[in-house]
C-alpha positions in Angstrom: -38.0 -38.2 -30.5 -40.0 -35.9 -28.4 -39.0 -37.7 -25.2 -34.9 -37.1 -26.3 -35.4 -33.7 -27.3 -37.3 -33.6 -23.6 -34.9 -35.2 -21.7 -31.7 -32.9 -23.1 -33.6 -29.4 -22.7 -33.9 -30.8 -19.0 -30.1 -31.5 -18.7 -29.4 -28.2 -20.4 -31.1 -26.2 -17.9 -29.9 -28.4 -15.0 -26.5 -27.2 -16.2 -27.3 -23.8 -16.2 -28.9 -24.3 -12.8 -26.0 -26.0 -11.4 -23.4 -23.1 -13.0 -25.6 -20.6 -11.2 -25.8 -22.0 -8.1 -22.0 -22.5 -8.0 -20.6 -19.1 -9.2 -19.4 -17.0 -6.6 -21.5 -14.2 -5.5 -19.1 -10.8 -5.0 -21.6 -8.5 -4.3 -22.7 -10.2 -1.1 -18.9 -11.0 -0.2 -18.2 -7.4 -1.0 -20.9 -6.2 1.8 -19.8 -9.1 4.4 -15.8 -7.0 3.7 -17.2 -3.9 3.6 -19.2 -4.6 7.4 -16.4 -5.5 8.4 -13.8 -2.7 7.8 -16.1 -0.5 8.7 -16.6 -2.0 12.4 -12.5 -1.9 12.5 -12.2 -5.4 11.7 -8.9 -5.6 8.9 -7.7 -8.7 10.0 -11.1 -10.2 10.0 -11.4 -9.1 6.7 -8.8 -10.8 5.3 -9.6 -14.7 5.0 -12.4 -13.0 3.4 -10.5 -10.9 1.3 -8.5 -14.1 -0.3 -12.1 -15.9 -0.9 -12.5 -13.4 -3.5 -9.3 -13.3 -5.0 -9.3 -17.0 -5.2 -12.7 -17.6 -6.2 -11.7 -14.1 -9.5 -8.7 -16.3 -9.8 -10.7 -19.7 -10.4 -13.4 -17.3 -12.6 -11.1 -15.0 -14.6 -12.5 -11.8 -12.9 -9.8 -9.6 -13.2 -11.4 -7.0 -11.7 -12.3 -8.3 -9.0 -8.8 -10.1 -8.6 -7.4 -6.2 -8.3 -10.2 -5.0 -6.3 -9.7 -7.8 -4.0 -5.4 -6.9 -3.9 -6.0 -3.0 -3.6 -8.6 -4.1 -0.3 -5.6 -6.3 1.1 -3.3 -3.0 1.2 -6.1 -0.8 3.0 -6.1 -4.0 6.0 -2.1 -4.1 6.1 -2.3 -0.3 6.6 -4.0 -1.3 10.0 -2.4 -4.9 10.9 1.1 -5.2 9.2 3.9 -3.1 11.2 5.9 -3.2 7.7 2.9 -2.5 5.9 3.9 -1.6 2.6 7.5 -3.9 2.6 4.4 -6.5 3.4 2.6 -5.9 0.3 5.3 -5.4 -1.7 6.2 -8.8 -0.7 2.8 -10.2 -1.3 2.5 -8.4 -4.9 5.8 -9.4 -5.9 4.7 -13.1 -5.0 1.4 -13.0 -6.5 2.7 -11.6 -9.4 4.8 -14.7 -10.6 1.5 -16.7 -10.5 -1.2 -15.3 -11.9 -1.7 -15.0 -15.4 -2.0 -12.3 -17.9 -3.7 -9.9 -18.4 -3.8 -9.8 -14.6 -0.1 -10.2 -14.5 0.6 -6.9 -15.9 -1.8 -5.2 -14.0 0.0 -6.7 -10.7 3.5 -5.2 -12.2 2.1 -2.1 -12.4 0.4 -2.0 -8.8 4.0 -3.3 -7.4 5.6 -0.2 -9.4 3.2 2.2 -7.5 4.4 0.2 -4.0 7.7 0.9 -4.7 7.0 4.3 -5.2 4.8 4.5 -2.0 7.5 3.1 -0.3 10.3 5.6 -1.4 8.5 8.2 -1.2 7.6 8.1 2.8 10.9 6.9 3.3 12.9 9.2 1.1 15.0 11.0 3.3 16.2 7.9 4.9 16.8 6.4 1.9 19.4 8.9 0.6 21.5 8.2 3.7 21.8 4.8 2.3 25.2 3.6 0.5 24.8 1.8 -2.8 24.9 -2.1 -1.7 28.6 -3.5 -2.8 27.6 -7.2 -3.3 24.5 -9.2 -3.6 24.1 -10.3 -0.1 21.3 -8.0 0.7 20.0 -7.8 -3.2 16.4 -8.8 -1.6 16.1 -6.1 1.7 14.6 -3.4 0.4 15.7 -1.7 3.3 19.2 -1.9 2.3 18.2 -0.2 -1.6 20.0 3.3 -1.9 18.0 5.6 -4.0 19.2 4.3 -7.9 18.6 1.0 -6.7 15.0 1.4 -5.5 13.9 3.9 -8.6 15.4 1.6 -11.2 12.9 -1.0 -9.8 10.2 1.4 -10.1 10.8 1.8 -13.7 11.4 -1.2 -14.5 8.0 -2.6 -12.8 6.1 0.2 -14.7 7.9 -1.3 -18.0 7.2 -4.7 -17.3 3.9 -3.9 -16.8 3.7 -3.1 -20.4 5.6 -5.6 -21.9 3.7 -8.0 -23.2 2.3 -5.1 -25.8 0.0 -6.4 -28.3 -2.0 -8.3 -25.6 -2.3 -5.5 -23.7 -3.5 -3.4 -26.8 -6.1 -6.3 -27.9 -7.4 -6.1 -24.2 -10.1 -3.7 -23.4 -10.1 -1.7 -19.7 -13.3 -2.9 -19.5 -12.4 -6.3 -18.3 -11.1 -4.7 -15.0 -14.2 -2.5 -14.8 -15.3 -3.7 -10.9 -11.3 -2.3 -9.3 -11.6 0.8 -11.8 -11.8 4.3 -9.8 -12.4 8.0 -10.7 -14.7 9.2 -13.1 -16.5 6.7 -15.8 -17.4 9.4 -18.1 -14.0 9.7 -19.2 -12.6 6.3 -19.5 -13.6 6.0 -23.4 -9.7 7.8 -23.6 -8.5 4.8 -22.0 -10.1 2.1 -24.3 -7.3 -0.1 -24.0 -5.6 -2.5 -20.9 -2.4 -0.9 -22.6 -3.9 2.9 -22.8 -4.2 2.5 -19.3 -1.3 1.1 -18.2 0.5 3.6 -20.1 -1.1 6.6 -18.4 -0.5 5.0 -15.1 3.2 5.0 -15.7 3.2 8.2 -17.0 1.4 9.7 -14.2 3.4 8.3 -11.7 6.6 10.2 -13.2 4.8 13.3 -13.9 3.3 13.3 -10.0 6.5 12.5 -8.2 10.4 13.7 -8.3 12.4 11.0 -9.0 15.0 12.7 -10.5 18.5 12.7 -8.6 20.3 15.7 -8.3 23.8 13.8 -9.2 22.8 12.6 -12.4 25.8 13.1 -14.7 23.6 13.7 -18.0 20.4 15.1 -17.5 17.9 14.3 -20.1 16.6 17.9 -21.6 13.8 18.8 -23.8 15.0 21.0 -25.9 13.7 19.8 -29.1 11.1 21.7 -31.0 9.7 18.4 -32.3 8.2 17.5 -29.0 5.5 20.2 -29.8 5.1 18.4 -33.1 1.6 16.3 -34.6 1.6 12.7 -33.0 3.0 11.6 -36.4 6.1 13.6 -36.8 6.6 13.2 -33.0 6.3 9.5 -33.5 8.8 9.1 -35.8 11.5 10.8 -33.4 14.5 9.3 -32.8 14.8 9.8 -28.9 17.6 7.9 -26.9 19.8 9.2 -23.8 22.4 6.8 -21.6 21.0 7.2 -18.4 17.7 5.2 -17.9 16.7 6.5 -14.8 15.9 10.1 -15.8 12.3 10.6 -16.0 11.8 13.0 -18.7 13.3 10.3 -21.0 11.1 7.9 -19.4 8.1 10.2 -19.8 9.3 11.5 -23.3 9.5 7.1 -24.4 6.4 6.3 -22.9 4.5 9.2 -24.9 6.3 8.2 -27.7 5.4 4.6 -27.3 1.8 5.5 -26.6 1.2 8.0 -29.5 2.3 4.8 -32.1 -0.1 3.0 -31.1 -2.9 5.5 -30.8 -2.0 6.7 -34.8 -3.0 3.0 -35.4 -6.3 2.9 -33.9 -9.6 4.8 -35.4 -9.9 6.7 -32.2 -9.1 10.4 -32.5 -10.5 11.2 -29.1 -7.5 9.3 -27.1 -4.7 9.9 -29.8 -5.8 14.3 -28.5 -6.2 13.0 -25.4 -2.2 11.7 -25.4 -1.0 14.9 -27.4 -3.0 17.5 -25.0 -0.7 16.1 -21.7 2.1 15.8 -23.8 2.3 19.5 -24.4 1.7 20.5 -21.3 4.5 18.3 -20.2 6.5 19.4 -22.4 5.7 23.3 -21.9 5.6 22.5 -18.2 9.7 21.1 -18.7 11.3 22.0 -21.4 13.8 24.5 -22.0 12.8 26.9 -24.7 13.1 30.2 -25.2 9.4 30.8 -26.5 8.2 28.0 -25.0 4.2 29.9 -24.7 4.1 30.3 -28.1 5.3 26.7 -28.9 2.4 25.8 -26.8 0.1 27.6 -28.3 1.1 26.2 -31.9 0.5 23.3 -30.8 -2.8 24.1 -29.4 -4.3 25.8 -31.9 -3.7 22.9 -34.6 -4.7 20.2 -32.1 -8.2 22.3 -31.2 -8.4 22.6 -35.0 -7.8 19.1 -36.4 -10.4 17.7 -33.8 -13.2 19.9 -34.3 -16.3 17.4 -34.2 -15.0 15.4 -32.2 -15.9 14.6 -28.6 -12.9 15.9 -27.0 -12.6 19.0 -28.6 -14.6 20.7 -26.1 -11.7 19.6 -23.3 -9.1 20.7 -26.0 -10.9 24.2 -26.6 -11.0 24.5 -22.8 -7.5 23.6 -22.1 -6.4 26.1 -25.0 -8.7 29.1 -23.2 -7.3 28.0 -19.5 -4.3 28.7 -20.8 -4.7 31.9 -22.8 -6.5 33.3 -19.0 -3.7 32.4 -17.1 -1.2 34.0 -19.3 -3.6 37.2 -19.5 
């Protein structure tokens, strides 16, 4: 008995041994990448570049998977003359392969690479007529302006389509391509939190708005200063897609649901304090300060106690200073 029980402890550690030995070490791959960008090497680096991604593929590190896609865009920057049509192309590939949650993190960074791309080639892009059949459906070069932003938005939606994954999912998983400041990322608990934010970002940081638009989308309503619950249960709809203050109004909307069913008051505030300031920032009120400060006031209020009240109180007193 003593010689089985011998004989398996032996095979167990073997395993682990063996497992060890065979997982692939990123830190030391990350240095061998890093040495190398920094002597000027980019197309060097990228053989070693797909090592990673392949081996994060094979391992499930999905943070390493995106840290290993971001690091291909810096190299094109240096070696593609297209470079980002080139990683648009390579994202869009890659992004019919891999699997979720990766997946939607890949739709979201080819959102943000259509948005690079418009965005430094704007002006030449509104010379552009829309496209009359499908022959060219696939040059991006052809894409009039509707065309091209409708794919931003929709890659920023797809990116969060596959919801209740993407809520079960915590950010944590994609810890080693995360950037900015740590201390703050317990308001993004979720893959879907952050996701969301993304999207909403990248309308609140760029115009994408065109000036022919036949029905603009306004905020006009007094709800939209409302608690996350009665703003929830808005009703908000418009015919035109493409505007971005419906698109930003829906995705708060969509966001704030989900946070009022999670025990997590910090990030439900966190969703309602850029709200407001969206909203006061774009809306079309007559007392729209005083709205604000409604608003404010309850939300510094209802989360006394609670670990983002002091950004709340602060944001509330910013505002108050500015206003004199």
């Amino acid at each position: 008995m003593k010689r089985i029980f011998f004989v398996v402890v032996l095979f167990m550690l073997s395993a682990i041994s063996l497992q060890a030995q065979s997982k692939f070490n990123y830190t030391a791959q990350w240095k061998t990448i890093d040495k190398m960008l920094s002597d000027g090497l980019p197309k060097s680096a990228l053989p070693e570049i797909e090592k990673v991604y392949q081996a994060a593929l094979k391992d499930k590190e999905y943070g390493q998977l995106t840290k290993a896609v971001k690091t291909r865009y810096q190299c094109f920057l240096q070696t593609e003359d297209e470079p980002q049509i080139s990683f648009i192309n390579y994202v869009k590939k890659e992004a019919t392969t891999v699997p979720y949650p990766a997946k939607s993190m890949m739709y979201s960074i080819l959102a943000e690479s259509y948005l690079n791309y418009y965005n430094a080639n704007r002006w030449y892009i509104y010379d552009r007529t829309a496209l009359a059949d499908e022959e060219n459906i696939d040059d991006i070069e052809t894409w009039d302006a509707t065309h091209l932003i409708s794919e931003i938005i929709h890659y920023y939606r797809l990116s969060l389509s596959r919801t209740e994954e993407l809520q079960d999912t915590p950010i944590s998983i994609f810890k080693d391509a995360l950037e900015g400041d740590a201390s703050v990322r317990y308001l993004r608990p979720t893959l879907y939190d952050f996701l969301a934010h993304r999207a909403i970002d990248a309308f609140l940081q760029n115009n994408l708005d065109l000036t022919d638009f036949a029905k603009p989308f306004p905020i006009d309503r007094i709800e939209y200063f409302g608690d996350a619950g009665n703003f929830a249960s808005l009703h908000i709809t418009h015919s035109d897609t493409l505007s971005t203050n419906y698109q930003v109004m829906k995705l708060f909307q969509e966001l704030t649901l989900f946070r009022l069913t999670q025990d997590n008051v910090d990030a439900l505030v966190d969703v309602n304090l850029k709200r407001f300031d969206y909203v006061k920032r774009n809306g079309i009120y007559a007392d729209s300060d005083a709205l604000y400060e409604e608003a404010m006031k309850y939300q510094v209020t209802s989360c006394e106690g609670e670990k983002i009240w002091g950004k709340a109180a602060y944001t509330l007193a910013h505002h108050y200073k500015i206003e004199g």
